[in-house]
OpenMM code with the backbone's topology and positions (N, CA, C; nanometers):
from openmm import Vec3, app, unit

residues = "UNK UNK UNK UNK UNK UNK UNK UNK UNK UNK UNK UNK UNK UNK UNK UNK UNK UNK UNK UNK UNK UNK UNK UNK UNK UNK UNK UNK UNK UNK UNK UNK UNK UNK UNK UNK UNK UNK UNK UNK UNK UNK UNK UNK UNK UNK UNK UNK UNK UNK UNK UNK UNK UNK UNK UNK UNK UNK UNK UNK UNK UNK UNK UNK UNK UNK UNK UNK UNK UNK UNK UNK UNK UNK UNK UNK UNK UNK UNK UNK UNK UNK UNK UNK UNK UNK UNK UNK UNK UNK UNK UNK UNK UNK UNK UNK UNK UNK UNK UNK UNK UNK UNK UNK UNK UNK UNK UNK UNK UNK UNK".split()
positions = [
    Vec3(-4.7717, -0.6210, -4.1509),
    Vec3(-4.6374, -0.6707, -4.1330),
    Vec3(-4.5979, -0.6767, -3.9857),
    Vec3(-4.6091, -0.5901, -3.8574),
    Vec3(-4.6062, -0.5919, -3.7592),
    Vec3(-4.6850, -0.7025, -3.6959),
    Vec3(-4.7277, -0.7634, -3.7343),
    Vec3(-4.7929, -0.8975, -3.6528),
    Vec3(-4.6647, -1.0265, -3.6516),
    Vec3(-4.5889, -1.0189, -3.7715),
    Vec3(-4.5128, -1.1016, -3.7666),
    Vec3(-4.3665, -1.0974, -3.6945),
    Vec3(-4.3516, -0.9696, -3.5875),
    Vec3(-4.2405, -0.9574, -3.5415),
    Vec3(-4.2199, -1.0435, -3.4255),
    Vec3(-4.3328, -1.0831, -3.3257),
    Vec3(-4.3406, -1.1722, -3.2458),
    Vec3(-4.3383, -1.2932, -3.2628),
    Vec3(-4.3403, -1.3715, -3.3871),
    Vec3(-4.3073, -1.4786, -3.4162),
    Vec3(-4.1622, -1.5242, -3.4405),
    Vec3(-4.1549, -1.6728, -3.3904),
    Vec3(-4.0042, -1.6811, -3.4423),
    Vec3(-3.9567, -1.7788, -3.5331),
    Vec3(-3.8266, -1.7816, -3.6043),
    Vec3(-3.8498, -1.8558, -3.7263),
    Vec3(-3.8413, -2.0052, -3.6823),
    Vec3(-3.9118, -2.0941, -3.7641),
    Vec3(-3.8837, -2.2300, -3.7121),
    Vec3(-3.7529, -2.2718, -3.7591),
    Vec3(-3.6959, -2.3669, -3.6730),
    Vec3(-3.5959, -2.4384, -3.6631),
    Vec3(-3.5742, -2.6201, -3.6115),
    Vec3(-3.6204, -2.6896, -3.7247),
    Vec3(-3.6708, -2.8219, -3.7038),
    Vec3(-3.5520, -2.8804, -3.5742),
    Vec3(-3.4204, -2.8895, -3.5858),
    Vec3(-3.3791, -2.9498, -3.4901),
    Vec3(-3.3399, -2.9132, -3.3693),
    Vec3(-3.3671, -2.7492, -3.3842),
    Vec3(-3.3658, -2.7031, -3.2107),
    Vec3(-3.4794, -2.7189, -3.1369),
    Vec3(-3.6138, -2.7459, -3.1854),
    Vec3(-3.7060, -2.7851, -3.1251),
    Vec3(-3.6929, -2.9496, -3.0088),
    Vec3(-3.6301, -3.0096, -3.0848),
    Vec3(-3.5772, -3.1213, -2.9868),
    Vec3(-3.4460, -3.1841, -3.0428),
    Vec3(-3.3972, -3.1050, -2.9452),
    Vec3(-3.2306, -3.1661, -2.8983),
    Vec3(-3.2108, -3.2724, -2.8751),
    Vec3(-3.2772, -3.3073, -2.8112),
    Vec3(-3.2599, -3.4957, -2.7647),
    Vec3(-3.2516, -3.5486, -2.8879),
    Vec3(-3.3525, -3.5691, -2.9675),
    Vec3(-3.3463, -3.6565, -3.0951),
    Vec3(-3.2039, -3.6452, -3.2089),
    Vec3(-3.1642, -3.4713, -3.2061),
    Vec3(-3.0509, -3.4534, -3.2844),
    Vec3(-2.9132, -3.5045, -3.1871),
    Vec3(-2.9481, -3.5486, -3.0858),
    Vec3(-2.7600, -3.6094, -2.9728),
    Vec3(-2.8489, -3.7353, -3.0359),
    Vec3(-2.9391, -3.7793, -3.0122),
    Vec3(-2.9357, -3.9136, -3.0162),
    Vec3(-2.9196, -3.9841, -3.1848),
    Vec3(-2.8709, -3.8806, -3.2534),
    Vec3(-2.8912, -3.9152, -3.4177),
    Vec3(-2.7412, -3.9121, -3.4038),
    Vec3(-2.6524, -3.7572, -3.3035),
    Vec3(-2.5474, -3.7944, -3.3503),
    Vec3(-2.4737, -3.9320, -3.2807),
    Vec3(-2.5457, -3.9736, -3.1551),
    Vec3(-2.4879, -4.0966, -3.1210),
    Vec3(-2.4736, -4.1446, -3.2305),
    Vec3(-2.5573, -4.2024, -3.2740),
    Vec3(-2.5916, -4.3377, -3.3751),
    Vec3(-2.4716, -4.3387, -3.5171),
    Vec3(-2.4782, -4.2197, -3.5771),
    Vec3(-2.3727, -4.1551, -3.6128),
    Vec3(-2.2269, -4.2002, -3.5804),
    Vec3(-2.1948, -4.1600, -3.4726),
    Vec3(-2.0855, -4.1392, -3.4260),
    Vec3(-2.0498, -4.3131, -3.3781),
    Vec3(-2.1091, -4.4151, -3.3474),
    Vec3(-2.1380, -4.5440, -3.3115),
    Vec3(-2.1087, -4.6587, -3.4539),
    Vec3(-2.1365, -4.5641, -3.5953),
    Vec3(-2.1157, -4.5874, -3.7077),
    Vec3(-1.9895, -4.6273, -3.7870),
    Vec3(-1.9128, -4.5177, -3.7314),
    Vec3(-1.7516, -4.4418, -3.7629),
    Vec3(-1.6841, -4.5387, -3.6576),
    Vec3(-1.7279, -4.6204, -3.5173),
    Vec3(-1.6617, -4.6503, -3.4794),
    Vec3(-1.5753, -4.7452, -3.5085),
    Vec3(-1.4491, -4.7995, -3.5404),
    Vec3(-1.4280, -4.9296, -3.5862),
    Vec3(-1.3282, -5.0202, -3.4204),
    Vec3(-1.3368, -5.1418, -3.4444),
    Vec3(-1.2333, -5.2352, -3.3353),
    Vec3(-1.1035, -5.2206, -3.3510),
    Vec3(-1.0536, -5.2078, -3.2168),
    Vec3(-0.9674, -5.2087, -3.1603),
    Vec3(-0.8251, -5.2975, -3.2305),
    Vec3(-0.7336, -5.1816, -3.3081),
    Vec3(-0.6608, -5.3332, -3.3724),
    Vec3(-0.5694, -5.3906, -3.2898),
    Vec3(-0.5529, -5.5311, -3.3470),
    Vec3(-0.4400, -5.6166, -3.2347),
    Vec3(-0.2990, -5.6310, -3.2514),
    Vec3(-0.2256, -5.6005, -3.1989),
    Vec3(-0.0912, -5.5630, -3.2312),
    Vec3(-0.0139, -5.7107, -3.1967),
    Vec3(0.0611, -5.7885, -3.2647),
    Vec3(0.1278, -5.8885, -3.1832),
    Vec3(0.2310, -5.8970, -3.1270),
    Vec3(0.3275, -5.9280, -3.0175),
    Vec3(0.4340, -5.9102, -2.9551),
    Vec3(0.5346, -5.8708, -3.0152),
    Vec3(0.5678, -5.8764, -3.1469),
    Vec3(0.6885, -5.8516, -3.1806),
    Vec3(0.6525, -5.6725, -3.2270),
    Vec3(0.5270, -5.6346, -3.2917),
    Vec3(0.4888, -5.5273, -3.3024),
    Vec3(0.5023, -5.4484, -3.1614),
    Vec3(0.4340, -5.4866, -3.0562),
    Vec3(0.4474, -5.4133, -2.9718),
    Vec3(0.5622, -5.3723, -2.8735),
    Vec3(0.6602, -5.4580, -2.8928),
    Vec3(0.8174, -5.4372, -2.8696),
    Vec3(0.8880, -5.3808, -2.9899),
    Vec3(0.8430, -5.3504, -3.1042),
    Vec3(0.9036, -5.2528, -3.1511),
    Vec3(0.8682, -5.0914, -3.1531),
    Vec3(0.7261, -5.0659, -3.1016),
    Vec3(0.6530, -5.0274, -3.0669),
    Vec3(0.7528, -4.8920, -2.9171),
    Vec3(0.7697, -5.0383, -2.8197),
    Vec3(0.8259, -4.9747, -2.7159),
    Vec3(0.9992, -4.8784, -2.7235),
    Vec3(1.0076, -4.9865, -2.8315),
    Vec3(1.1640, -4.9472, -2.8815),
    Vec3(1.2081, -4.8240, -2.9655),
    Vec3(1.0885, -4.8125, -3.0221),
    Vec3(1.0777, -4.6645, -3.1522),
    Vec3(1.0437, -4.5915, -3.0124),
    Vec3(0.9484, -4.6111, -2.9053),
    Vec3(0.9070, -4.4854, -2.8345),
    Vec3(1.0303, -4.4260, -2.6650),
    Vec3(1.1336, -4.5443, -2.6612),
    Vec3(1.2297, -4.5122, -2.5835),
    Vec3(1.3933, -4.4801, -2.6909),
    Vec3(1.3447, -4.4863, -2.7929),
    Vec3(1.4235, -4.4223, -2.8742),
    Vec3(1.3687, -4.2729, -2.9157),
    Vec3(1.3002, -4.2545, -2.9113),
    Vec3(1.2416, -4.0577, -2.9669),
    Vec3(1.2731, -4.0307, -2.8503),
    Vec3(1.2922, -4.0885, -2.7059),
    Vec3(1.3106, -4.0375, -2.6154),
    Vec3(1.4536, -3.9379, -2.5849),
    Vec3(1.4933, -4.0809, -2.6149),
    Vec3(1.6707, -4.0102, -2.6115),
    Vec3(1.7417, -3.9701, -2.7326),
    Vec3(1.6471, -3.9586, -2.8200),
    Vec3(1.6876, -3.8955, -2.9609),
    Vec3(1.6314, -3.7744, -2.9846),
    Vec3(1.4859, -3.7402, -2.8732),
    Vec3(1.4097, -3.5932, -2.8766),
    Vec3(1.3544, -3.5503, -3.0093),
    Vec3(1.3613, -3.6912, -3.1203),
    Vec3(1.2930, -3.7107, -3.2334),
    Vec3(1.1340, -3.6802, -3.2328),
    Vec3(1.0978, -3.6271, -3.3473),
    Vec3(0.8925, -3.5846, -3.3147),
    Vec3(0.8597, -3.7260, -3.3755),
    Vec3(0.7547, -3.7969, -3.3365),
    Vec3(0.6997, -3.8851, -3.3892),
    Vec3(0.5919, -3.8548, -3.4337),
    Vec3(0.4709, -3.9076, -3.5321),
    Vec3(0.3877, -3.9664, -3.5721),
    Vec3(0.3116, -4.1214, -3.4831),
    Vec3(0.2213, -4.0678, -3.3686),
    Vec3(0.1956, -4.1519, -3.2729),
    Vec3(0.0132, -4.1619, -3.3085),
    Vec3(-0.0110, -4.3277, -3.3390),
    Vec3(-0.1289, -4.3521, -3.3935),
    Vec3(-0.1804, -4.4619, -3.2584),
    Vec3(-0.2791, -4.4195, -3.2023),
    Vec3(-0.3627, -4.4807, -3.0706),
    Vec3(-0.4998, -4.5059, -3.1048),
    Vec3(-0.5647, -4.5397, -3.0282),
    Vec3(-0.7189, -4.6133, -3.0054),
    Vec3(-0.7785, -4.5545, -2.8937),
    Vec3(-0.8904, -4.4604, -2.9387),
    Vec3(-0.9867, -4.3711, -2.7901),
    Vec3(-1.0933, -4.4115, -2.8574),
    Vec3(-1.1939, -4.4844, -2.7771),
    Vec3(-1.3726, -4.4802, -2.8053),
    Vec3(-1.3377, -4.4422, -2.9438),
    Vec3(-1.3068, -4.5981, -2.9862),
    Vec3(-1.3930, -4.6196, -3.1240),
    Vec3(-1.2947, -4.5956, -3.2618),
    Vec3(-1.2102, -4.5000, -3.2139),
    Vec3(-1.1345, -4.4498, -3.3185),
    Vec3(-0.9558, -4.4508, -3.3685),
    Vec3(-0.9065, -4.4465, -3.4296),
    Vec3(-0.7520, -4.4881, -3.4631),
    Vec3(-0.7255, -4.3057, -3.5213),
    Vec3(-0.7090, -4.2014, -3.3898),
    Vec3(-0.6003, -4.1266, -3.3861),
    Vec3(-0.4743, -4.1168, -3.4148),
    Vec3(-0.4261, -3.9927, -3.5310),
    Vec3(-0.2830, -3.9450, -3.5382),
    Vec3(-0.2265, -3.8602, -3.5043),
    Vec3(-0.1455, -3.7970, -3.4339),
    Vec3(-0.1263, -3.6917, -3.4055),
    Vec3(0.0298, -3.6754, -3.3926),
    Vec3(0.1128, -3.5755, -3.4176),
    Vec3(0.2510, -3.5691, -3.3851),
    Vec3(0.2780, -3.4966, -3.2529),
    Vec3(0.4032, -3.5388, -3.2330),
    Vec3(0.4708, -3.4512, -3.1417),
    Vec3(0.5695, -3.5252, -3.0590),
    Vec3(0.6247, -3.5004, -2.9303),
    Vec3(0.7498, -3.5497, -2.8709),
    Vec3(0.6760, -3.6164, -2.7642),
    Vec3(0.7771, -3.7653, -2.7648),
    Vec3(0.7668, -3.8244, -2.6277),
    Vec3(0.8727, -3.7718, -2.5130),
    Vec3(0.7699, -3.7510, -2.3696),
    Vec3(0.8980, -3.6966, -2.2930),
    Vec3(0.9336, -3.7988, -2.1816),
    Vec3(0.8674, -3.8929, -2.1761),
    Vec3(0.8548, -4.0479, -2.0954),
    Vec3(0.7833, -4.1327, -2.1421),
    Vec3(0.9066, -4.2410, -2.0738),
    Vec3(0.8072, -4.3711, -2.1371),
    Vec3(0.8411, -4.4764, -1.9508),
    Vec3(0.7678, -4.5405, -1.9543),
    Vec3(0.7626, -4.6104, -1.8350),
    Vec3(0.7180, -4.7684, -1.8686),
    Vec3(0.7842, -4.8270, -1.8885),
    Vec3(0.7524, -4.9525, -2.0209),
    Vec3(0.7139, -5.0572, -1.8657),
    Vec3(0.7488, -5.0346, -1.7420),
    Vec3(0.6692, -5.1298, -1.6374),
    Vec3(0.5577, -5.0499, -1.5856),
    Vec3(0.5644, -4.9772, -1.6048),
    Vec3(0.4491, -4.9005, -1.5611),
    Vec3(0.3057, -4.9069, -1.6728),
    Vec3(0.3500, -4.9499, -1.7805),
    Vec3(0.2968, -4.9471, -1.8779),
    Vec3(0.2170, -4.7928, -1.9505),
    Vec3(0.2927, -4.6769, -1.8995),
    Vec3(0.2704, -4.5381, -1.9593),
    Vec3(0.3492, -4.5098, -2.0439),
    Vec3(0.3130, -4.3695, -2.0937),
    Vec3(0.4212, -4.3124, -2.1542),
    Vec3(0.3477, -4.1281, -2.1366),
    Vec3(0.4426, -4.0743, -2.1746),
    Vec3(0.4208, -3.9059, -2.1938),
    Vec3(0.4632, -3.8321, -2.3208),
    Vec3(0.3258, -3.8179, -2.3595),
    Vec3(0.3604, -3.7429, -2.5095),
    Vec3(0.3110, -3.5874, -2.5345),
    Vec3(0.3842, -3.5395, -2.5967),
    Vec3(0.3502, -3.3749, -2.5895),
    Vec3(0.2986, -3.3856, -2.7424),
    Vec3(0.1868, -3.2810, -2.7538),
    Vec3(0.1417, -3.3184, -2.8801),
    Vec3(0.1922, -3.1565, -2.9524),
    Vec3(0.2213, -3.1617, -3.0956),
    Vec3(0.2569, -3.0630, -3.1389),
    Vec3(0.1698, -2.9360, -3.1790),
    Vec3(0.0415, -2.9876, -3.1854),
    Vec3(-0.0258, -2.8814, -3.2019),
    Vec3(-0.1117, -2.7506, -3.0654),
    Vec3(-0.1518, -2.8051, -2.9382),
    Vec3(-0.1338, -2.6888, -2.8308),
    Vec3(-0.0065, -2.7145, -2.7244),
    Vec3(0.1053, -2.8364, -2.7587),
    Vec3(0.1867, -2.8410, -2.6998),
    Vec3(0.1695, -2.8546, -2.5222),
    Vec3(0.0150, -2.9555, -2.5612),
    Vec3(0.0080, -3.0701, -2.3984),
    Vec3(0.0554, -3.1660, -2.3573),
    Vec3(0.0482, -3.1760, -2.2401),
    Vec3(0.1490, -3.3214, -2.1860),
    Vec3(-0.0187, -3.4155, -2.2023),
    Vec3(0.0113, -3.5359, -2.2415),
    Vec3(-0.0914, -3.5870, -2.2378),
    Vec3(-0.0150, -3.7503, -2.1865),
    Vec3(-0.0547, -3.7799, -2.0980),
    Vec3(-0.0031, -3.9147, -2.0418),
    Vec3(-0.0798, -4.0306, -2.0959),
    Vec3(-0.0346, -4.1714, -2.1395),
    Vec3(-0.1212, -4.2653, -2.2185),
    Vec3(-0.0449, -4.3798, -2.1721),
    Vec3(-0.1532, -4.4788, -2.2118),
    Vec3(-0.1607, -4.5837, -2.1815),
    Vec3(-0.0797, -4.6818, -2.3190),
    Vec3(0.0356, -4.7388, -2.2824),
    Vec3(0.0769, -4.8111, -2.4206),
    Vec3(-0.0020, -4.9235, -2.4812),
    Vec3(-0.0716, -5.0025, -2.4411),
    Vec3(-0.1847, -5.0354, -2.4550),
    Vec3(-0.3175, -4.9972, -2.5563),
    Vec3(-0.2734, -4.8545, -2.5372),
    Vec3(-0.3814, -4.8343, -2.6872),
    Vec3(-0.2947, -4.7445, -2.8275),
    Vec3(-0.1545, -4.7927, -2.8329),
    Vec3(-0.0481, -4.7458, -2.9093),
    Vec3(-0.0866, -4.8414, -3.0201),
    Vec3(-0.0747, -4.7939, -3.1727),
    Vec3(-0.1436, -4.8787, -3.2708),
    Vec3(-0.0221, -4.8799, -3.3404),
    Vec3(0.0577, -4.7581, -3.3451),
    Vec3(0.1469, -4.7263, -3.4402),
    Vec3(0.2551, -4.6386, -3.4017),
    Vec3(0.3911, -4.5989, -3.4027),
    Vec3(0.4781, -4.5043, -3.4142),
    Vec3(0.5767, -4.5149, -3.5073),
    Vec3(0.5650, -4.3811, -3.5582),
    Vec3(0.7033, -4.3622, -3.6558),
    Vec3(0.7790, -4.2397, -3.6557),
    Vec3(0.8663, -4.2378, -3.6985),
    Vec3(0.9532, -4.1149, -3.6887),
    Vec3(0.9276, -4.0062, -3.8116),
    Vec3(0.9296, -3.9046, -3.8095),
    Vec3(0.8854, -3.8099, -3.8859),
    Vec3(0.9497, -3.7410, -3.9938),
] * unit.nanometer
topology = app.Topology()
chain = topology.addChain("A")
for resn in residues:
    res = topology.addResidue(resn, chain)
    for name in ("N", "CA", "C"):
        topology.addAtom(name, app.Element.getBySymbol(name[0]), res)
């Protein structure tokens, strides 16, 4: 039995890492879907729901577009900069400022 203490147990995908990132690329490349298109009247209501939570300090339901994916997340807008084309949203769950681009805004609603 002591012969087998120096051995170690196999483990098919820690032997090469590369192949398991490059599976979860492919994976993850899968799940991705396009970018949806919002049309002008959407995206001016868009701006209007998000300079309204402003001065209403209402939590929204704010749905965006990062690599690939259509994010939800709640929490408060604390700026919006509609020529600047930003905005500032605090998210409710570690309560970060996270600054964004309106541009990849898919959706807002009030909560």
């Amino acid at each position: 039995m002591d012969h087998y203490r120096g051995m170690k147990k196999w483990r098919p995908f820690a032997s090469m890492p590369e192949q398991y990132t490059g599976l979860q690329e492919v994976i993850n490349k899968q799940a991705e879907v396009p970018q949806p298109l919002l049309t002008e009247e959407q995206m001016e209501q868009i701006k209007f729901t998000l300079i309204e939570a402003v001065h209403t300090n209402k939590q929204v339901h704010l749905t965006y577009y990062k690599r690939g994916q259509c994010i939800t997340e709640t929490g408060f807008i604390q700026f919006v900069d509609s020529l600047g084309r930003l905005f500032v949203f605090i998210d409710d769950v570690l309560e970060l400022k996270n600054k964004m681009r309106l541009n990849e805004l898919i959706d807002v609603q009030f909560v």
